[in-house]
C-alpha positions as CSV (number, residue, x, y, z in Angstrom):
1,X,-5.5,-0.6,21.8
2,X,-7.4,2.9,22.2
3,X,-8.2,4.9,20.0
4,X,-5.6,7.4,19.2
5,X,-2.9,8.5,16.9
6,X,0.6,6.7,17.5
7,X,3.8,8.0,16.1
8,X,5.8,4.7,17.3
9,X,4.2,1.8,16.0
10,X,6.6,-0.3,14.0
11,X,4.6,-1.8,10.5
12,X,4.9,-5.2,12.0
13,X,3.3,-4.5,15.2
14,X,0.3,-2.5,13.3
15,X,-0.5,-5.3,10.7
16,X,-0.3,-7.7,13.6
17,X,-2.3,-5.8,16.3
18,X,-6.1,-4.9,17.0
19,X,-8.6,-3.2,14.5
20,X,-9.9,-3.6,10.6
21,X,-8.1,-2.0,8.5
22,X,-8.6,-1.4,4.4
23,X,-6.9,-4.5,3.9
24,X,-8.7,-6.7,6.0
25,X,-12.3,-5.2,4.7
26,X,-10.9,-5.7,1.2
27,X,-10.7,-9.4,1.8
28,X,-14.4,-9.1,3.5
29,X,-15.6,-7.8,0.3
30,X,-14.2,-11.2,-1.4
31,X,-15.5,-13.3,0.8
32,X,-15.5,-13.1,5.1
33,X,-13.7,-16.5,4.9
34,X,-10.8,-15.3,3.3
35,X,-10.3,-12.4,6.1
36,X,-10.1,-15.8,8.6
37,X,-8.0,-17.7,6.0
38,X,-5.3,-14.6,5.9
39,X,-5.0,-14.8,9.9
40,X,-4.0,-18.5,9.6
41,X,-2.5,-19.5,6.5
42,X,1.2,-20.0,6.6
43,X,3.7,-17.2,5.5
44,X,6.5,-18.1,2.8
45,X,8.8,-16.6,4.9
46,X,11.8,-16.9,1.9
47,X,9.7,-15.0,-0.6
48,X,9.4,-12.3,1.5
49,X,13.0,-11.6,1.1
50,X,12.4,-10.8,-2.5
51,X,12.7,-6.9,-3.1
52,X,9.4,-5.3,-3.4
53,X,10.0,-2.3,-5.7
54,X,6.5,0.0,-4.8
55,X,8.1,-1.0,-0.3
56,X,11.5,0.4,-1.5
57,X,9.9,3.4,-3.6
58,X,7.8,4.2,-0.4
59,X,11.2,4.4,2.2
60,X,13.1,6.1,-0.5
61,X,10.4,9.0,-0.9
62,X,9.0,9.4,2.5
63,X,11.4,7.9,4.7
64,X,14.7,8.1,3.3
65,X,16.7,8.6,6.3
66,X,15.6,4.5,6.8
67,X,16.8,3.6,3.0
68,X,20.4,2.5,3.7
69,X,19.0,1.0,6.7
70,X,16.6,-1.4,5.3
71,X,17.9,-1.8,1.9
72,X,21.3,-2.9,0.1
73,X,21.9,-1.7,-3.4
74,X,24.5,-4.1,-4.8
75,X,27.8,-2.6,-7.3
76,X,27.5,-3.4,-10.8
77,X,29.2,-7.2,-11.0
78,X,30.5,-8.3,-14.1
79,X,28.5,-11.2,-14.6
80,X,29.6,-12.3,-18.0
81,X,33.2,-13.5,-16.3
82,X,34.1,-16.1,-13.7
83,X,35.3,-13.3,-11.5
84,X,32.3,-10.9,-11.4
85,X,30.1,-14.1,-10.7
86,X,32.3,-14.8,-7.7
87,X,32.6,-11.2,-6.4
88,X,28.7,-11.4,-7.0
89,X,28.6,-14.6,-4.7
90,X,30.6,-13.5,-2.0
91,X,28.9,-10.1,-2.0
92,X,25.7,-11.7,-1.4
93,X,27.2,-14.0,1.4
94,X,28.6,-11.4,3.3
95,X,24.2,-10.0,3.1
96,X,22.8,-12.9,4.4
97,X,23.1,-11.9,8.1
98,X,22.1,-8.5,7.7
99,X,18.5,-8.7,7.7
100,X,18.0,-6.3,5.0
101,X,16.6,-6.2,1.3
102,X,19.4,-6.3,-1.5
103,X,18.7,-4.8,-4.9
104,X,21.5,-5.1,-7.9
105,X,22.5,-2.3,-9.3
106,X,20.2,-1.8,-12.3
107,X,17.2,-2.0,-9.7
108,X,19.5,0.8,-7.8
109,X,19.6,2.8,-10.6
110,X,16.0,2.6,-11.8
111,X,14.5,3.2,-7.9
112,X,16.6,6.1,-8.0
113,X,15.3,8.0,-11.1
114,X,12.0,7.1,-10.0
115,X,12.7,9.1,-7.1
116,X,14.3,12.1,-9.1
117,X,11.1,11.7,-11.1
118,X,8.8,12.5,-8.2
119,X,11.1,15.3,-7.0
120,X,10.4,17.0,-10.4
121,X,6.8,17.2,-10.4
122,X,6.2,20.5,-8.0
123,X,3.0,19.1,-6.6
124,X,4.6,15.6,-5.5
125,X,7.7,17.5,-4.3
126,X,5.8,20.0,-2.3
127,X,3.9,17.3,-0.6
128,X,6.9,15.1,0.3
129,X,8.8,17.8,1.4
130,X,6.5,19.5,3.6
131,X,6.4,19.0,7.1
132,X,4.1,15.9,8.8
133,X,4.1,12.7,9.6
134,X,4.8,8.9,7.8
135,X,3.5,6.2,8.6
136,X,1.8,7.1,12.1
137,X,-1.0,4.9,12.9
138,X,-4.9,6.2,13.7
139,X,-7.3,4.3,15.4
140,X,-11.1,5.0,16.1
141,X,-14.4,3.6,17.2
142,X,-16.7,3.2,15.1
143,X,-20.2,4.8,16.2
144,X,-22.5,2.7,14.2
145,X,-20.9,-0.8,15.0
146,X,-18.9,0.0,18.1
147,X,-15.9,-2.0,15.7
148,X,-12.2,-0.8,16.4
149,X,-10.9,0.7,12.9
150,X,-7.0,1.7,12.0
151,X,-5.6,3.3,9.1
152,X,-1.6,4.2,8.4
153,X,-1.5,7.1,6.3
154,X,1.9,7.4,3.8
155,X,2.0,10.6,4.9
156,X,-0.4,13.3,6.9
157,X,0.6,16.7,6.9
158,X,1.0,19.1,9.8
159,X,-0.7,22.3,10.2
160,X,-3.3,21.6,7.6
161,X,-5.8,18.2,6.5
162,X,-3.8,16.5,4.0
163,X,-3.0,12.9,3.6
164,X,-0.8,11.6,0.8
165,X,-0.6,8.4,-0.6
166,X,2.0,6.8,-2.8
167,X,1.1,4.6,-5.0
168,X,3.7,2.8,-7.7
169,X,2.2,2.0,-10.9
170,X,3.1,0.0,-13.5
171,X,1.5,1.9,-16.4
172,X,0.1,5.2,-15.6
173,X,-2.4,5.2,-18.4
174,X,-4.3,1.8,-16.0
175,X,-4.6,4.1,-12.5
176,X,-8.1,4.8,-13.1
177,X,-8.6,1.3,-13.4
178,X,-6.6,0.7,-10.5
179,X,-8.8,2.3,-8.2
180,X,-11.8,0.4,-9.0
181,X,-9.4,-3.0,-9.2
182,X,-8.0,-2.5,-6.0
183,X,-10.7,0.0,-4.4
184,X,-8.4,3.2,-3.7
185,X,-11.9,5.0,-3.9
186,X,-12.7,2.8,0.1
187,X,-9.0,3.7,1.0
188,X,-10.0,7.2,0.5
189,X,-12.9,7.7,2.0
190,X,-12.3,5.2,5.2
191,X,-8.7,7.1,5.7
192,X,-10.6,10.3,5.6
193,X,-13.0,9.1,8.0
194,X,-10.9,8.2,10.2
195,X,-9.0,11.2,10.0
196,X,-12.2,13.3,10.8
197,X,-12.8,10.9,14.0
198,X,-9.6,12.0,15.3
199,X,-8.7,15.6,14.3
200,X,-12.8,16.8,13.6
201,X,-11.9,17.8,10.2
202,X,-12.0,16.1,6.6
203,X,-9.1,16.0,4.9
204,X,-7.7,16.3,1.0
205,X,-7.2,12.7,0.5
206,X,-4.0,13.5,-2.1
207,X,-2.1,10.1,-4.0
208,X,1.0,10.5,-6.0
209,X,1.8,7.7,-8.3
210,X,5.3,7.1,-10.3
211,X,4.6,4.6,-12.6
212,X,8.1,2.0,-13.2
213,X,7.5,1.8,-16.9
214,X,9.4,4.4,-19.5
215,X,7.5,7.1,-21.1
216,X,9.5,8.6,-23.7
217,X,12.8,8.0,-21.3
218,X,11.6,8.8,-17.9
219,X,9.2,7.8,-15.4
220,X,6.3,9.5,-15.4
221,X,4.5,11.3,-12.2
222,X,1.1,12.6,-11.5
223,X,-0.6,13.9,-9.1
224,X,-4.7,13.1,-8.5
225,X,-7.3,13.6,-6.0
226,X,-10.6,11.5,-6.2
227,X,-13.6,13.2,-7.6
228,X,-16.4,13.2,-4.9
229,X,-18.9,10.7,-6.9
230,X,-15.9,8.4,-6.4
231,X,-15.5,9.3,-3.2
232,X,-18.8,8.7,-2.2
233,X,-19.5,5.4,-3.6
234,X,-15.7,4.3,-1.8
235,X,-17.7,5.6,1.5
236,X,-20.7,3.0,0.5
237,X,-18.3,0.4,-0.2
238,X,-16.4,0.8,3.3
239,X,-19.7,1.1,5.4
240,X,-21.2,-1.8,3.6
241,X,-17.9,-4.0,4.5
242,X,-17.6,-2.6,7.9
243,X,-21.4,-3.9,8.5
244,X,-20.2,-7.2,7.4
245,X,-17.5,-7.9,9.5
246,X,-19.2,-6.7,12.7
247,X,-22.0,-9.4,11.6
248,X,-19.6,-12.1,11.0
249,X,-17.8,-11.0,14.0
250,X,-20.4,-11.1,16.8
251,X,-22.0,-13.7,14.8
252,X,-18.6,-15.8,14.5
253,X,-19.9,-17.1,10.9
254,X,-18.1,-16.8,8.6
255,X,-19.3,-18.2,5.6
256,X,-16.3,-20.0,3.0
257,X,-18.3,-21.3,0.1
258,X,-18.7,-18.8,-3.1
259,X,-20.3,-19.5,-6.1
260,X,-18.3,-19.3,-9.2
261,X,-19.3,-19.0,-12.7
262,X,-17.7,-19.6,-16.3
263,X,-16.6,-16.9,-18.5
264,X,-18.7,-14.5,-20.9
265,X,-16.9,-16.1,-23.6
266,X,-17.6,-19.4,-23.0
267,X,-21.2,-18.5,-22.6
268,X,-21.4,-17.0,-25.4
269,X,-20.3,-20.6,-27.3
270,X,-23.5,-22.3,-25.3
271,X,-25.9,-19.9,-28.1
272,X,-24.0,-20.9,-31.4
């Protein structure tokens, strides 16, 4: 794989193909081990037919032309007589062979007023709507540790350096926490580095997060951009894993044991 940007790369052939990506340095972070442990431990292939609300979200708002593609919203069976249990049966029997993701109706229902939802907030809609590309795939060298990087932007924008990210929540007061919890602030800053490695400019690193829990009726929207002492220490955090996996990976050691240590609370008993 050169570096590059590709429009044509399906998600399986990305998350199966050459470079680090955010994911992969994430599980670095844990422990090198577990980056080696992902590439080898078997796949419950059957719960990955369960739907994945935040995969269907995504399609629906940035790809949408894909949703009746991939995804199967079921009618609304009467499951509290034999009959709707059997039309509910049959209907599900006649999915198997599709190879696509079925949601019943209530999940129909909610994914699509999460979707109104987004459309409403201007900012969101403006982004979504505006022309550029989803889910394109941008690769780069590395110049300190020569080390093959990728990233796959939701969405980058043409004509101007914007990528958005879509993020579903499950409560919108816990995002900040989120983005310590699952390091959004290294997603940022290694998307916009590699970004800058491939168009020479920095770009407005832009996420939009729905959250799938009711505020006062509806599903509330916002709109956020990092602030740049975030930003900065999520650019620490993704040199700092970078530097490990080129060490484990030229070194081809990858450690395994951690140490692990008992709760504050119970500490706290050993001094009573």
């Amino acid at each position: 794989m050169e570096p590059g940007l590709y429009l044509d790369i399906s998600n399986e052939d990305y998350h199966a193909g050459a470079g680090v990506s955010k994911s992969q340095l994430d599980d670095i972070l844990i422990n090198p081990a577990i980056f080696k442990w992902r590439q080898s431990a078997p796949v419950d292939t059957e719960k990955l037919k369960a739907l994945d609300m935040g995969t269907a979200l995504h399609c629906l708002l940035l790809e949408p032309d894909e949703f009746d593609k991939r995804f199967i919203v079921a009618p609304d069976f009467n499951r509290r007589t034999t009959a709707g249990k059997e039309e509910e049966k049959q209907f599900l029997r006649g999915c198997e062979r599709s190879g696509m993701t079925v949601m019943d109706a209530e999940q129909g229902r909610k994914l699509k007023l999460m979707r109104e939802s987004a459309l409403a907030h201007p900012a969101a809609r403006w982004l979504l709507e505006a022309d550029g590309h989803c889910e394109a795939s941008i690769y780069w060298s590395d110049e300190e540790t020569g080390e093959l990087c990728r990233f796959r932007p939701d969405k980058f924008l043409n004509g101007q350096p914007v990528v958005v990210d879509v993020k579903k929540v499950a409560d919108m007061d816990r995002f900040p926490r989120h983005v310590e919890e699952f390091r959004y602030h290294m997603q940022d800053a290694m998307y916009r580095e590699g970004f800058y490695r491939h168009f020479s400019e920095y770009p407005m690193f832009i996420f939009i997060a729905v959250s799938e829990t009711i505020d006062c009726g509806r599903y509330p929207t916002r709109v956020f951009q990092l602030a740049e002492e975030d930003t900065a220490a999520g650019f620490e955090l993704f040199r700092r894993s970078l530097d490990t996996y080129h060490e484990c990976r030229t070194t081809n050691s990858w450690g395994g044991i951690e140490e692990i240590t008992r709760p504050a609370w119970a500490k706290k008993k050993d001094n009573v």
